[in-house]
C-alpha positions as CSV (number, residue, x, y, z in Angstrom):
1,X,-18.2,-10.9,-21.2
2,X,-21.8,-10.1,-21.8
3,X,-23.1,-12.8,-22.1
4,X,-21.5,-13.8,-19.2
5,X,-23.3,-11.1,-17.2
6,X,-26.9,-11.6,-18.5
7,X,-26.0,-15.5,-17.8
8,X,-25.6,-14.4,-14.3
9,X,-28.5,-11.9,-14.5
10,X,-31.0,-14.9,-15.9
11,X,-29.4,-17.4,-13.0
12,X,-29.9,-14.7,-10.3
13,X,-33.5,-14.8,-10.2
14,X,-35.5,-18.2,-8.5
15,X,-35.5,-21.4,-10.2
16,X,-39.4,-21.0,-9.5
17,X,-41.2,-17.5,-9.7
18,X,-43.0,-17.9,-5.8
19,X,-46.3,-16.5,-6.3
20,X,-49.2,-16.4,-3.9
21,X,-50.2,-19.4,-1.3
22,X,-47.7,-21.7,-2.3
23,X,-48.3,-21.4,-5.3
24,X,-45.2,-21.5,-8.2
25,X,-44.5,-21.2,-11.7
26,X,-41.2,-22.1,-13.8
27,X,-38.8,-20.1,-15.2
28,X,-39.1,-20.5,-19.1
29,X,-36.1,-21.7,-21.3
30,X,-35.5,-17.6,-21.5
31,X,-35.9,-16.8,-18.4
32,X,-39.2,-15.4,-18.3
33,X,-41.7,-15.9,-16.0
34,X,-45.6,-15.0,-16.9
35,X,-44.1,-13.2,-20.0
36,X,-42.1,-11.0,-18.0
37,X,-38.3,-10.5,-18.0
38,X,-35.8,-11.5,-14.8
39,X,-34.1,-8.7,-13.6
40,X,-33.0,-10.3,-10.1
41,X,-32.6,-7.4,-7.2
42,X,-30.4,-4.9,-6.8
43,X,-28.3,-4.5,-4.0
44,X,-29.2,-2.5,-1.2
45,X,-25.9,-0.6,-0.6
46,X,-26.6,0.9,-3.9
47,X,-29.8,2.3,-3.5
48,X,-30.4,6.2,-2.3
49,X,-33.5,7.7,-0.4
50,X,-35.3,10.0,-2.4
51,X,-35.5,13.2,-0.9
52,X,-38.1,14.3,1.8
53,X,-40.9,15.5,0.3
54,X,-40.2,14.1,-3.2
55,X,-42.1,11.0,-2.4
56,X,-44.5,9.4,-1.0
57,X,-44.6,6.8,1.8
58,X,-40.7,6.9,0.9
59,X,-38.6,5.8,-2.1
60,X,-35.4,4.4,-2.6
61,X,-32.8,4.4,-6.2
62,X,-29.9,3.8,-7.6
63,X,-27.4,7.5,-7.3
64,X,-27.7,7.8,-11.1
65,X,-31.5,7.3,-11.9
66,X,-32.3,9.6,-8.4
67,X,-30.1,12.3,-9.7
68,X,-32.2,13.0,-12.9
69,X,-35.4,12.0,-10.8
70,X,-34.4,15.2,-8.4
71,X,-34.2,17.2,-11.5
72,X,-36.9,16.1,-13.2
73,X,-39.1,16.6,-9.6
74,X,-37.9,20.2,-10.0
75,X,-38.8,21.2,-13.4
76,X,-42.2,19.8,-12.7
77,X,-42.7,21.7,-9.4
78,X,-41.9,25.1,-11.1
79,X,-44.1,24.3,-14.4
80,X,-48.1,25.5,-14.0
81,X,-48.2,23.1,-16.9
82,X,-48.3,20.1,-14.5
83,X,-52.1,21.9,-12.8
84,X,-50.6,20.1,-9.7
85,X,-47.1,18.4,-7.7
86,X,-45.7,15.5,-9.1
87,X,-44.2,12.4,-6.8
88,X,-42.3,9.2,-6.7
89,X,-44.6,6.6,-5.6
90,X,-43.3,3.9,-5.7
91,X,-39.2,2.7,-6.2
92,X,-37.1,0.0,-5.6
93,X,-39.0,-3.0,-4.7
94,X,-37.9,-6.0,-2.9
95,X,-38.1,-9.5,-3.6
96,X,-40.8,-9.5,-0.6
97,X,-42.1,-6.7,-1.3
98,X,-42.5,-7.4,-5.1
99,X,-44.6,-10.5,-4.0
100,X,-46.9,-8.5,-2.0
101,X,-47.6,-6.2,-4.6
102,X,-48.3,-9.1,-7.1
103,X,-50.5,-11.2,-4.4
104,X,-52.4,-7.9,-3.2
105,X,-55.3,-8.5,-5.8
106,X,-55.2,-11.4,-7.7
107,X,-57.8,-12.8,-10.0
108,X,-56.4,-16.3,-10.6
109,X,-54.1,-18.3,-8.4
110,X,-51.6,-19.4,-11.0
111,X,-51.2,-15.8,-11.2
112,X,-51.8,-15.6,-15.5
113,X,-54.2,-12.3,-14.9
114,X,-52.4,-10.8,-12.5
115,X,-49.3,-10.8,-14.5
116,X,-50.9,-8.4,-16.6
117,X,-50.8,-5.6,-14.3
118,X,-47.9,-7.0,-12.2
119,X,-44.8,-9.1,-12.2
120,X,-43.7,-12.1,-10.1
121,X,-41.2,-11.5,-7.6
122,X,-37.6,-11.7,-9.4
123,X,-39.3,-10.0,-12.9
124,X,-39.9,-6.4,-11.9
125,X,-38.4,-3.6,-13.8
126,X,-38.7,-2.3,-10.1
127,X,-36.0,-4.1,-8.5
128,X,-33.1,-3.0,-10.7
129,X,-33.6,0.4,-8.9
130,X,-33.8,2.5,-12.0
131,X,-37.4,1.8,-12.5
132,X,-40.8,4.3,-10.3
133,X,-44.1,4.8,-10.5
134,X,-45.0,8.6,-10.4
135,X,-48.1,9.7,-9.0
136,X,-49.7,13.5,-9.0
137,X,-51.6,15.5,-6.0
138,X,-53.9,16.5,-5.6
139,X,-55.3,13.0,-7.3
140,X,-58.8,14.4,-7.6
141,X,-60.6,11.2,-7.2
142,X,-57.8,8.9,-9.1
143,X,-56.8,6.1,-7.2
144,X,-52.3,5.5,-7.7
145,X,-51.4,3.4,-9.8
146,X,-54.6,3.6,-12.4
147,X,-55.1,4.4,-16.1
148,X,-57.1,7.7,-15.3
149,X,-53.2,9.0,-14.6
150,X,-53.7,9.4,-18.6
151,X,-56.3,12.0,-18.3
152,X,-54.4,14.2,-15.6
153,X,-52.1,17.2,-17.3
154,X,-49.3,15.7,-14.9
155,X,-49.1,12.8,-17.3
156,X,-49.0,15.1,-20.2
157,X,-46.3,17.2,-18.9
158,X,-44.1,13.7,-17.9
159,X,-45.0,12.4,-22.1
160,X,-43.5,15.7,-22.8
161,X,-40.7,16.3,-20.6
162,X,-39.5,12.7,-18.9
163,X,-37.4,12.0,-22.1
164,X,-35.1,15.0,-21.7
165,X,-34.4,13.6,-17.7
166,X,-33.9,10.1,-19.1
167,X,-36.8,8.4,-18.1
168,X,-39.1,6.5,-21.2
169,X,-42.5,4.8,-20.9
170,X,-42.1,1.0,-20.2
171,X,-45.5,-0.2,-21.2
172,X,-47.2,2.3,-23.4
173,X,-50.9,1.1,-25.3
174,X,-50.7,-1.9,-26.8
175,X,-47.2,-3.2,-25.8
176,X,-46.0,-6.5,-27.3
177,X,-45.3,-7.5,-23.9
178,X,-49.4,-7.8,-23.0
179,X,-48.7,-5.5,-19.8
180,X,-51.6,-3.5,-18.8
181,X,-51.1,-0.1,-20.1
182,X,-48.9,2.1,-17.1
183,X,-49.3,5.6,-17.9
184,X,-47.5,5.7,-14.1
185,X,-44.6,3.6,-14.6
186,X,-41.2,4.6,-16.1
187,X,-37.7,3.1,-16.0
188,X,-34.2,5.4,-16.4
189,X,-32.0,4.7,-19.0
190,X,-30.1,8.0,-19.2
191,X,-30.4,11.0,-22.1
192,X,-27.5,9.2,-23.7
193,X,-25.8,5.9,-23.5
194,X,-22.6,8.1,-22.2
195,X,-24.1,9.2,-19.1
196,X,-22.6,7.4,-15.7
197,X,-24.4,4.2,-14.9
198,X,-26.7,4.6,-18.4
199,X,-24.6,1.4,-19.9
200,X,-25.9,-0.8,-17.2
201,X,-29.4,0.5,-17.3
202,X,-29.4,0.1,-21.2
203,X,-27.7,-3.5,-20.5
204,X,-30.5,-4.2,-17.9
205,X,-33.0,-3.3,-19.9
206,X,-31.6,-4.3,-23.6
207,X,-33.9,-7.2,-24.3
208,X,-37.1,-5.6,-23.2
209,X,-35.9,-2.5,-25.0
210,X,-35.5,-4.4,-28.0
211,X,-38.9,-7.1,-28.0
212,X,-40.9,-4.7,-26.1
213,X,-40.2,-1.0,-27.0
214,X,-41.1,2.1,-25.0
215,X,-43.4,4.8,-25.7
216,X,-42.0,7.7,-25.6
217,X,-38.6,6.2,-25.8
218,X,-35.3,7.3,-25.4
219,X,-33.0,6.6,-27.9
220,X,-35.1,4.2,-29.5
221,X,-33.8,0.1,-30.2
222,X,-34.1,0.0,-34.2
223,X,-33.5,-2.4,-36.8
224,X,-30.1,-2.7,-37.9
225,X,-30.4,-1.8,-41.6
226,X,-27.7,-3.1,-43.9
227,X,-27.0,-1.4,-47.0
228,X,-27.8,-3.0,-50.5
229,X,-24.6,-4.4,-52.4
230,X,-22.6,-1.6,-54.3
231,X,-22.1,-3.2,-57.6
232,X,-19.6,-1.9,-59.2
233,X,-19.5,-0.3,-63.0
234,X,-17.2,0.4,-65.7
235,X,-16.7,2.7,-68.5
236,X,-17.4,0.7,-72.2
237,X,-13.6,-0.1,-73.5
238,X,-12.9,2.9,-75.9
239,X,-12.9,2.4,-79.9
240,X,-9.0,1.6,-81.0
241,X,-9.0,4.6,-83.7
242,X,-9.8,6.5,-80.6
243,X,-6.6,5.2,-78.2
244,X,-3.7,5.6,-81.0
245,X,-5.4,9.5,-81.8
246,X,-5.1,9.9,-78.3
247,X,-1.5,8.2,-77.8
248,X,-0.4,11.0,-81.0
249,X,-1.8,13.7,-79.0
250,X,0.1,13.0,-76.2
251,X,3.5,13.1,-78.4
């Protein structure tokens, strides 16, 4: 049955990742485009509005992910810690919308650099609707969506705190994945596996879990570790002066 499901996830997505001007790129044999993952898009009777005020420009997620974002929001506001208010930036994106974001400033027009800071339409964490981008005001001269989020104690506070709302870092420094490093970009999976709708984040997100793990992460995807063969011992066969006194003792 799972594989079934992540057959349909993979099949979901365009044949062709539509970049920008016309321009395409094929889906590889595992159903990554530009190095990043398909996750499709989710459907929009599924998706909430994040409360007033919470965001900015508006923001839409799934029930599950926007109830811990609404707690996590909350936390934040009441913590001096943050040395400013934190906010969803950006949500649930659209196929169209996802292509807009990845043609807004591109350096090459097969898109290879831009993929580094931005996946094709069809292969956003984004579009499963359990994946935002935070942002903090006052920004104090820090553009959204830039690595000088790092430096602000609002990120701080989220490296500390995100973890126990079930949110983890989807492309910390140095990610295997060769994303640019999004200090501002965090996907729900739930505090544990048991929570509602956490099993189909965790399924969603499974392989880049796995290949590409998160930093701070929750949960974290390790090795399976199999134990080393018992092998089993026995006692030295006793002397047979030995067994007959013992046999007389037992009379």
């Amino acid at each position: 049955m799972r594989r079934l499901v992540l057959a349909l996830l993979i099949t979901a997505a365009p044949a062709q990742a539509q970049l920008c001007d016309g321009v395409s790129v094929p889906i590889g044999a595992d159903g990554r485009a530009l190095g990043h993952l398909p996750y499709g898009d989710a459907s929009p009777d599924v998706l909430l509005n994040v409360a007033p005020g919470r965001s900015i420009n508006g923001c839409k997620l799934r029930a599950e992910a926007l109830a811990d974002l609404e707690r996590l929001l909350s936390a934040a506001a009441g913590d001096p810690a943050v040395q400013g208010q934190l906010y969803a930036l950006s949500c649930h994106r659209s196929l169209q919308r996802q292509q807009a974001t990845f043609c807004r400033t591109r350096e090459s027009a097969n898109g290879l650099d831009r993929a580094i800071s931005a996946a094709p339409p069809g292969h956003s964490e984004h579009a499963t609707g359990y994946a935002l981008d935070f942002t903090v005001r006052p920004a104090d001269g820090c553009p959204d969506a830039e690595a000088c989020m790092a430096a602000k104690p609002g990120f701080r506070w989220l490296t500390a705190n995100a973890p126990r709302f079930g949110f983890e870092l989807s492309f910390p420094t140095s990610n295997k994945q060769n994303v640019k490093w999004e200090p501002w970009h965090w996907r729900w999976v739930g505090t544990s596996a048991a929570v509602p709708g956490a099993a189909r984040a965790r399924f969603l997100f499974a392989r880049a879990r796995k290949a590409f793990p998160a930093n701070p992460a929750i949960d974290p995807v390790l090795p399976k570790v199999v134990p080393p063969p018992v092998t089993p011992t026995f006692a030295p066969p006793e002397p047979e002066g030995k067994k007959k006194r013992k046999k007389r003792e037992r009379r």
